[in-house]
C-alpha positions as CSV (number, residue, x, y, z in Angstrom):
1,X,-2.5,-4.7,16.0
2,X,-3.0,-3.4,12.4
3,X,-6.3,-3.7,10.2
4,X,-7.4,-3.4,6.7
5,X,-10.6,-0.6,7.1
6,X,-13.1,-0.8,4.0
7,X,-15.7,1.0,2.9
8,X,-17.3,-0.6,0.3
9,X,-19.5,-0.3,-2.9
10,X,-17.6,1.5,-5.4
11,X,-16.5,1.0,-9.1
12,X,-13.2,0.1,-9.6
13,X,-11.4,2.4,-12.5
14,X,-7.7,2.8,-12.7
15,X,-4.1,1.0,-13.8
16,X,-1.8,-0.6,-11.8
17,X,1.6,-2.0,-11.8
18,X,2.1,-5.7,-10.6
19,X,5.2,-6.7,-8.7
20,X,7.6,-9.2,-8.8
21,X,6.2,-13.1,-7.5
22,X,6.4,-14.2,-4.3
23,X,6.4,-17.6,-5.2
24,X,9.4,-16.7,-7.2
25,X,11.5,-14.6,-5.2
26,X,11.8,-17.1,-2.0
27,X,13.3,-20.0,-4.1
28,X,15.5,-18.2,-5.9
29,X,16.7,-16.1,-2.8
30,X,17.7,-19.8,-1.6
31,X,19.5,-21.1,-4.8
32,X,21.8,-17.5,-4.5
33,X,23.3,-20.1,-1.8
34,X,24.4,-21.6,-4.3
35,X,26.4,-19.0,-6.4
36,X,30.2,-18.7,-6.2
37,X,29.6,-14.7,-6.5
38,X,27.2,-11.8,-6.1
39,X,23.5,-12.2,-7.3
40,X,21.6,-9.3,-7.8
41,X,17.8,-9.8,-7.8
42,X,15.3,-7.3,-9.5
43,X,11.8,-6.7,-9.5
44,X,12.1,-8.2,-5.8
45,X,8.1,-7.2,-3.8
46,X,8.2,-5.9,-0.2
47,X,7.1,-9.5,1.8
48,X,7.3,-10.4,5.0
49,X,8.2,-13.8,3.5
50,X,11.2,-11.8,2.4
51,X,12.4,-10.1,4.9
52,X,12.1,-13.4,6.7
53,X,14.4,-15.2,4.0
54,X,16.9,-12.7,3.7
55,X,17.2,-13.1,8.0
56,X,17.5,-17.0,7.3
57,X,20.3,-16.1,4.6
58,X,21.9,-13.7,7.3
59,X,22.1,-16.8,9.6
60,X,23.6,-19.6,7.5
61,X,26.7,-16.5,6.5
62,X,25.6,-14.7,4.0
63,X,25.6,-10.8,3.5
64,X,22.5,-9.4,2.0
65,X,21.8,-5.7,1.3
66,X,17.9,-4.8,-0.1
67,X,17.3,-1.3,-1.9
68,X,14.1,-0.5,-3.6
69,X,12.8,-3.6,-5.1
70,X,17.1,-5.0,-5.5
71,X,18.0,-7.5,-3.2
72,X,21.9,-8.7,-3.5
73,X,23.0,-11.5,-2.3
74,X,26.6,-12.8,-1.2
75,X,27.4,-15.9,-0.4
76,X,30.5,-16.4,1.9
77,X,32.7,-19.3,2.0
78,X,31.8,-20.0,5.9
79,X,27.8,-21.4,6.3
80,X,26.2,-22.6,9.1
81,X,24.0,-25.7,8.5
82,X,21.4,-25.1,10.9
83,X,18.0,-22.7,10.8
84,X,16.5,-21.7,14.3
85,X,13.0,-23.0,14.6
86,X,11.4,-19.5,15.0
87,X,12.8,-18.7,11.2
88,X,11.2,-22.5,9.8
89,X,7.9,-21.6,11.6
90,X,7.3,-18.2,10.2
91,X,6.7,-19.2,6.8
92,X,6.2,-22.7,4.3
93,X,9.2,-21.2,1.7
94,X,11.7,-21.7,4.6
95,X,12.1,-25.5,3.5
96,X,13.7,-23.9,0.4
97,X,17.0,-23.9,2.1
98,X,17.5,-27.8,2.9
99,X,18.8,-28.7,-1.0
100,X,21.3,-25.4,-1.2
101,X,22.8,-26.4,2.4
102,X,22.8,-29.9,2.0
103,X,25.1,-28.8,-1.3
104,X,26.9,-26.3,0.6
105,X,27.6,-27.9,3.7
106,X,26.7,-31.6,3.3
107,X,24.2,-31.3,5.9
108,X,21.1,-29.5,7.3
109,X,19.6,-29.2,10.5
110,X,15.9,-27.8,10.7
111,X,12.3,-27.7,11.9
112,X,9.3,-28.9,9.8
113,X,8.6,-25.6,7.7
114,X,5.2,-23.1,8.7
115,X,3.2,-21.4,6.6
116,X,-0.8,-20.9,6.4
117,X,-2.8,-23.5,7.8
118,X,-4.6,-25.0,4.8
119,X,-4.5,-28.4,5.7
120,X,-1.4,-31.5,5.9
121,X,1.3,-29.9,3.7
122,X,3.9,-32.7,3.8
123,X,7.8,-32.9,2.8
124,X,7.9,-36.3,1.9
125,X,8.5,-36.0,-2.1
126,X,11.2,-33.0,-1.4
127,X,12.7,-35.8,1.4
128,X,12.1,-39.3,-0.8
129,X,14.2,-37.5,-3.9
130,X,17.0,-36.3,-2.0
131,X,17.5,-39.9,-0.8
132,X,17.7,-41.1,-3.9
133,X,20.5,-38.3,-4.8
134,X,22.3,-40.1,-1.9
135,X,20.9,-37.7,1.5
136,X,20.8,-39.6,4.4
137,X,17.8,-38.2,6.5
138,X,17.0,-38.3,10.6
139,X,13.3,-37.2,11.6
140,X,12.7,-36.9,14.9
141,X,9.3,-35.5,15.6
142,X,9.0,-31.9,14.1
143,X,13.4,-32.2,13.8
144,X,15.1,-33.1,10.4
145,X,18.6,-33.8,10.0
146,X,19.9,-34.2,6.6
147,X,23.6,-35.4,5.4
148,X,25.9,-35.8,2.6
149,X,29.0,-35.9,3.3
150,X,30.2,-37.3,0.0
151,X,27.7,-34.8,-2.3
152,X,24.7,-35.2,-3.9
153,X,24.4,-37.8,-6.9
154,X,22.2,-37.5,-10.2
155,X,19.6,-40.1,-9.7
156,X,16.4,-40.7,-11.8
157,X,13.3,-39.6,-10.2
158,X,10.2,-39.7,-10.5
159,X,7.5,-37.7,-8.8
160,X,4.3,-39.2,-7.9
161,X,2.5,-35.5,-7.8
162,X,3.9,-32.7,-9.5
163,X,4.6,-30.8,-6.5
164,X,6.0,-27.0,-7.2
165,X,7.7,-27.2,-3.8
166,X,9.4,-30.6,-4.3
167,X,10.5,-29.9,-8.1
168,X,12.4,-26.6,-6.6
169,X,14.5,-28.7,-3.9
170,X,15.1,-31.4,-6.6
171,X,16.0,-28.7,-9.0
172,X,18.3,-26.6,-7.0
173,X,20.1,-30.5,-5.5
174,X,20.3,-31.3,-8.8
175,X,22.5,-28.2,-10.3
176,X,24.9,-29.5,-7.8
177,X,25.0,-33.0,-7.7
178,X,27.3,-34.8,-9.3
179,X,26.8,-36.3,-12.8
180,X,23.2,-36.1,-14.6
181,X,19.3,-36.1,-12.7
182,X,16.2,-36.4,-14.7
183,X,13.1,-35.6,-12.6
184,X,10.1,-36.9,-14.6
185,X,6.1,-36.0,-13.1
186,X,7.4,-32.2,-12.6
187,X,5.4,-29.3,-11.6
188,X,5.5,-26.7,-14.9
189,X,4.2,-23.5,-12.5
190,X,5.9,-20.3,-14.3
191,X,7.4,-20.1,-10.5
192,X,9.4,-23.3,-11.2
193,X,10.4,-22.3,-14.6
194,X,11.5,-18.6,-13.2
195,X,13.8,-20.7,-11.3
196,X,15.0,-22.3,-13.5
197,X,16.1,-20.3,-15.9
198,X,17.8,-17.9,-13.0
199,X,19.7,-21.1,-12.8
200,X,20.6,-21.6,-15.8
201,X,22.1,-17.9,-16.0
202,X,24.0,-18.8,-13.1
203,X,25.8,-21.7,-15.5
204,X,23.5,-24.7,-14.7
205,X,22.9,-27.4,-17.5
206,X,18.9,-27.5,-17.6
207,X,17.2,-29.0,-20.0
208,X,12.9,-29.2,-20.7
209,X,12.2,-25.9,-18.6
210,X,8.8,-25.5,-18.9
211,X,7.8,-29.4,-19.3
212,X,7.2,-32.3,-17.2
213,X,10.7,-33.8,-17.8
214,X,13.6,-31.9,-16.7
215,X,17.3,-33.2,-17.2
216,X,19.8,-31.4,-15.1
217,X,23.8,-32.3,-15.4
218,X,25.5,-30.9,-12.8
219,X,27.4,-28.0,-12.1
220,X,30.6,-27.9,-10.0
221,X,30.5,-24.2,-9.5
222,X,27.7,-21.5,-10.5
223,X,28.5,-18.4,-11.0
224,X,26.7,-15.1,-9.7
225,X,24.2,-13.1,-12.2
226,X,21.5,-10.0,-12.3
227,X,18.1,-11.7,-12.4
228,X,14.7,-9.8,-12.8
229,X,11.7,-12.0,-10.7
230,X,9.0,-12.6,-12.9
231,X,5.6,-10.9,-12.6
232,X,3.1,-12.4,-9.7
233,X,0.1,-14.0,-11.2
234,X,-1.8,-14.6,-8.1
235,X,-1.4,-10.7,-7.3
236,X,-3.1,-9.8,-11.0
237,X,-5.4,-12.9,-10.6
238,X,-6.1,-10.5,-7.5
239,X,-6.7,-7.4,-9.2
240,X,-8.4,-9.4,-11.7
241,X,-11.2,-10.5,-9.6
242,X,-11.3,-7.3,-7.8
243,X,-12.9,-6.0,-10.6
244,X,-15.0,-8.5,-11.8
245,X,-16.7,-8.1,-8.0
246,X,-16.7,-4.9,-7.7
247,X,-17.3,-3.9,-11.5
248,X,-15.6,-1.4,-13.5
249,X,-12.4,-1.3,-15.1
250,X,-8.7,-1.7,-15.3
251,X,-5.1,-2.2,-16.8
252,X,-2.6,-4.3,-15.3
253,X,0.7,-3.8,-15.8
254,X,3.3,-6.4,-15.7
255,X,0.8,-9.3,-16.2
256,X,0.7,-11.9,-18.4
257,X,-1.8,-13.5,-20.3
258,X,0.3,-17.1,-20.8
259,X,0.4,-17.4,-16.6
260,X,-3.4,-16.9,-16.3
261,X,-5.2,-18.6,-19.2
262,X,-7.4,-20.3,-16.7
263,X,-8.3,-17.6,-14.3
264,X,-9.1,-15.6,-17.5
265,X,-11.6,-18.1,-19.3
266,X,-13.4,-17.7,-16.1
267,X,-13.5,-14.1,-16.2
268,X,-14.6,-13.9,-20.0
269,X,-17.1,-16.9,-19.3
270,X,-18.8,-15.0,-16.1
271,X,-19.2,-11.6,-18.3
272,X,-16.1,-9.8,-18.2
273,X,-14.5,-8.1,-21.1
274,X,-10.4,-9.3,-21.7
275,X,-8.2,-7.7,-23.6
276,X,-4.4,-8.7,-23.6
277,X,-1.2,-7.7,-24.9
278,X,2.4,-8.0,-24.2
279,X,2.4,-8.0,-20.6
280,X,-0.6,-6.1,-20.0
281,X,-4.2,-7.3,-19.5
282,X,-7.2,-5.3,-19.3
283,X,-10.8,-5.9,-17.9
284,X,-13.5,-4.3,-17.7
285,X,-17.0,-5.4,-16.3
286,X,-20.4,-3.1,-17.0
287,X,-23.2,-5.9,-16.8
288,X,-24.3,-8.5,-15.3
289,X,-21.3,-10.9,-13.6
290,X,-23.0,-14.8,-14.1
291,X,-21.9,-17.3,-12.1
292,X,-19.0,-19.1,-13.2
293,X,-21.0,-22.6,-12.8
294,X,-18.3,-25.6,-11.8
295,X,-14.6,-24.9,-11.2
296,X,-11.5,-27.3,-10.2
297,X,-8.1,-26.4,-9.3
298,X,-5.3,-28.2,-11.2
299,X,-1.6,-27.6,-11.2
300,X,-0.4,-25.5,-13.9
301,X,-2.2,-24.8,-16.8
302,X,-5.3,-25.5,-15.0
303,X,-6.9,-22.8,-12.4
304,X,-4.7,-22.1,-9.8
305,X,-5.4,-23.3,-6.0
306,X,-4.2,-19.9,-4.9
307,X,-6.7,-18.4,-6.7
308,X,-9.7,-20.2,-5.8
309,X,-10.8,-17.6,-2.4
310,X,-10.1,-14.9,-4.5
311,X,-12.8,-16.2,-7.4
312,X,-15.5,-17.3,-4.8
313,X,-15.1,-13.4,-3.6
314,X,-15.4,-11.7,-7.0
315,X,-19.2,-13.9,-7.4
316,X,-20.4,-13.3,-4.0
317,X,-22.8,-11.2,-5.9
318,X,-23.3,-12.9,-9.4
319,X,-25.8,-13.7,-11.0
320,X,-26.4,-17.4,-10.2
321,X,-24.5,-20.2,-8.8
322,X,-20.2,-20.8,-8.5
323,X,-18.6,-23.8,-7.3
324,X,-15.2,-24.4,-6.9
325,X,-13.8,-27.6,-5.9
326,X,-10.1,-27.3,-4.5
327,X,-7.5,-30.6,-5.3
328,X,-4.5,-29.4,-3.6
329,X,-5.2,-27.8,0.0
330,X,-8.6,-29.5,2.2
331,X,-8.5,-26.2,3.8
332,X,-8.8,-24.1,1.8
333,X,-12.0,-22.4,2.2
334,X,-12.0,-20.5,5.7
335,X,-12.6,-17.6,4.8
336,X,-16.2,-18.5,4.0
337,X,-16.8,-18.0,7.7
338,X,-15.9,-14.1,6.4
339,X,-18.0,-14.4,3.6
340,X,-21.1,-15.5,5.1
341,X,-20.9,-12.5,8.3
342,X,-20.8,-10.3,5.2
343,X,-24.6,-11.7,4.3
344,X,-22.8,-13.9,1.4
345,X,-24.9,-17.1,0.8
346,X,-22.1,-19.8,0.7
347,X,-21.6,-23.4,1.9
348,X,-18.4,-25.4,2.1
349,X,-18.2,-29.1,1.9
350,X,-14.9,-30.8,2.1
351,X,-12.8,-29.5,-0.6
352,X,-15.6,-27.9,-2.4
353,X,-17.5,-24.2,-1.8
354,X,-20.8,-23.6,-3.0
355,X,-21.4,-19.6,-3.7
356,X,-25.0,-18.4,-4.5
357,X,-24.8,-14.5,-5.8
358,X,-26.8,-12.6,-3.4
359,X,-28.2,-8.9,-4.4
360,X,-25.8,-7.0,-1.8
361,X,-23.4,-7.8,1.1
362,X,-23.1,-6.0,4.3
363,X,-19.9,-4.4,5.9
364,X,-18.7,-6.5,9.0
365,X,-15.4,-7.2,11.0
366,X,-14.0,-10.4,9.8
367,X,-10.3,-12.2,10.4
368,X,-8.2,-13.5,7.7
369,X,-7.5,-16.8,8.2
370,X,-4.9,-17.5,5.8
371,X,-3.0,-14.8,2.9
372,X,-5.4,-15.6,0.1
373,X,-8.3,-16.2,2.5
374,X,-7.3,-12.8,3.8
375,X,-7.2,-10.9,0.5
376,X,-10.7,-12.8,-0.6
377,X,-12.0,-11.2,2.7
378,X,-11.0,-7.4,1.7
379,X,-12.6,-8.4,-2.0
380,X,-15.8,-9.2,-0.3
381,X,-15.2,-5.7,1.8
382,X,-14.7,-4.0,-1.3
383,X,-18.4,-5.1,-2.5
384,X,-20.1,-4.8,0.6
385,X,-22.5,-1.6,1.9
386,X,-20.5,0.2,5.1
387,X,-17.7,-0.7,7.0
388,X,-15.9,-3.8,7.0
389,X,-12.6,-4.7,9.4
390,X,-10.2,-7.2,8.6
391,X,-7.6,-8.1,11.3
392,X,-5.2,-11.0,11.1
393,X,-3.6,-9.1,8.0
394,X,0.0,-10.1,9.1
395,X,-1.0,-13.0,6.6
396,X,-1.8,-10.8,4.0
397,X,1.7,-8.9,4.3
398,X,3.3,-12.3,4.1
399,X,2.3,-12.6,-0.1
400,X,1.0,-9.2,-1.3
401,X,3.2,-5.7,-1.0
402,X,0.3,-3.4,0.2
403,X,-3.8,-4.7,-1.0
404,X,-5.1,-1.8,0.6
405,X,-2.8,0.2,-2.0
406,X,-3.4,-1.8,-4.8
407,X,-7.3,-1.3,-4.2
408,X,-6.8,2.5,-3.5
409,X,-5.7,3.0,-6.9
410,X,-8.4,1.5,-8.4
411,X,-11.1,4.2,-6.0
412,X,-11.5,1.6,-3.1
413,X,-12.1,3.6,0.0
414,X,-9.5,1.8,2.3
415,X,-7.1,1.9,4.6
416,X,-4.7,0.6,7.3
417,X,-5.7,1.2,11.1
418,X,-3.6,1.0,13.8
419,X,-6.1,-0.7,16.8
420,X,-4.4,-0.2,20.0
421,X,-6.8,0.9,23.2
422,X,-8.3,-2.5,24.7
423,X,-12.1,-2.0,23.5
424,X,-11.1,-1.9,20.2
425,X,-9.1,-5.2,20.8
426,X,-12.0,-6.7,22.3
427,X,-14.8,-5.7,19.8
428,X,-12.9,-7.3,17.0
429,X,-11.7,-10.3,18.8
430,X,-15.5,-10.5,19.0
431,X,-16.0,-11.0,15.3
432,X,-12.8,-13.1,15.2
């Protein structure tokens, strides 16, 4: 059992380098299904997400070989259509693999994806679409069993919430289907658009990346390409807010300003000091953080939902009031439970958390309950006085490279810890 160890309180001061998105990696690693050759993928981040994808890969026939921050990916010409429930379960990004094998193998055979436990995450916009592109679909309980034995067909669709997750599996069905798909109502996160264009270097026919409206005209064979992953916004956002909490200052490298506008009107409205340039942003914070008053979280442009925990962190000590109302996930705010055995003044009401600054926080064990929650707990530990614990950081791990680094190079005193004799155990699973 492994811990992030904190000792809180001081400045942040430093540069760091941002690595490639999680939420662009995973699809993409899927869509290399779809590639009559090699793809080579740069700028790939150490995840446990994907490690976990490149084992599902593995399993339906393909080879994969990873090398510092390359992944390559080869597709063979014999894929199995079925993904053992212990690879769904490990993580939400696993349902990224139903459009490819449905287009490889005119069937899939699965498990309801996992993922973090942030409320009812459903499938039925990925599943209602790929009916309408001619998938026949079985559900048995937590069993799906998808066919097309004739192909995929272009269809017109329209999405009645602008999913990310269900825009991916349209998009990646749709480079292969046969004849022309129009998905209207789509999600315009710069993860979908990464996508995207990765497939159109592969040879796909995409057009209105980057809007609501996205014609496809299918492909009868993509080829394979080199493909760097764009930068992870939620990891700056991280950095970001890291920060404005703690105060100080910073660069960040490999960040841009166009995938945060949102986060970073906050930021400037609250007190902080912005400064961007071609993928680089800089922030410094000397005075007085204010509250950030009343936030919601929109798809793209608006703020992003993953980012939410990670802002009610950063004003745990501001000066005056923050609330943030979440419209994606109903849960998710657990890490307020964190917040307040930290001495952080905070209510949660449905979808909404209420954060009064308070003058300090104090060190305590806490448990991630989620990966943002988890990284918004280790932000608070970076304000607090003394020693804080965070355990459960296997959900961390499954969306950020190394946080303890990150916050290392900045001057936070942290750490990993190994906890392995029994009292340890228990007097953690005390706080849990």
């Amino acid at each position: 059992m492994r811990g992030i160890k904190v000792w809180g309180g001081q400045k942040l001061h430093g540069t760091v380098q941002i690595p490639g998105a999680k939420n662009s990696v995973l699809p993409i690693m899927a869509a290399a299904m779809l590639c009559d050759g090699r793809v080579t993928l740069e700028n790939v981040p150490h995840l446990s997400d994907v490690e976990c994808s490149a084992r599902i890969l593995q399993r339906l026939g393909c080879r994969v070989m990873a090398a510092e921050h390359f992944l390559v990916i080869e597709p063979t010409a014999n894929f199995q259509s079925d993904i053992p429930e212990d690879l769904m379960q490990a993580m939400r990004s696993s349902i990224f693999f139903m459009a490819p094998l449905l287009a490889r193998t005119g069937r899939a055979d699965m498990t309801m994806p996992g993922g973090c436990k942030l409320g009812a995450r459903p499938i039925d916009i990925h599943l209602d679409g790929l009916a309408k592109m001619g998938a026949m679909i079985a559900q048995s309980g937590e069993q799906l069993h998808l066919t097309a034995p004739h192909g995929l067909k272009g269809a017109d669709i329209a999405l009645r919430f602008p999913s990310v997750g269900a825009t991916e599996t349209l998009l990646m069905a749709a480079v292969c289907a046969h004849g022309q798909t129009t998905l209207h109502g789509c999600s315009m996160e710069p993860e979908v658009t990464d996508l995207a264009r990765f497939l159109q270097k592969c040879g796909a026919c995409i057009e209105g990346i980057g809007t609501r409206c996205l014609t496809v005209f299918g492909a009868e064979h993509l080829t394979g390409t080199i493909y760097r992953i764009c930068p992870d916004r939620i990891t700056a956002a991280t950095v970001l807010f890291a920060v404005a909490g703690c105060g100080g200052e910073a660069v960040v490298k490999n960040a841009r300003e166009k995938d945060l506008y949102a986060v970073l009107r906050m930021l400037r409205g609250a007190g902080c000091e912005i400064h961007c340039k071609e993928d680089e942003i800089a922030i410094a914070r000397h005075h007085v953080l204010y509250g950030a008053g009343n936030f919601i979280t929109d798809v793209h442009p608006a703020f992003p939902t993953d980012a939410a925990p990670l802002a009610a962190a950063a004003f745990l000590r501001a000066q005056g009031t923050t609330t943030i109302t979440d419209t994606i996930f109903e849960n998710r705010f657990s890490c307020a439970a964190g917040f307040e055995k930290m001495r952080g003044a905070c209510g949660v009401q449905g979808r909404t958390i209420c954060v009064q600054g308070v003058a300090r926080l104090a060190g305590s064990a806490v448990h991630a309950p989620d990966l943002r929650g988890g990284a918004a707990l280790v932000l608070a530990a970076a304000q607090a006085e003394g020693e804080s614990m965070i355990t459960g950081i296997e959900h961390i791990a499954r969306g950020y490279e190394d946080l303890a680094g990150l916050l290392i190079q900045l001057g936070a005193h942290a750490g990993y810890v190994q906890m392995q004799d029994t009292a340890a155990l228990l007097s953690v699973a005390a706080y849990a």
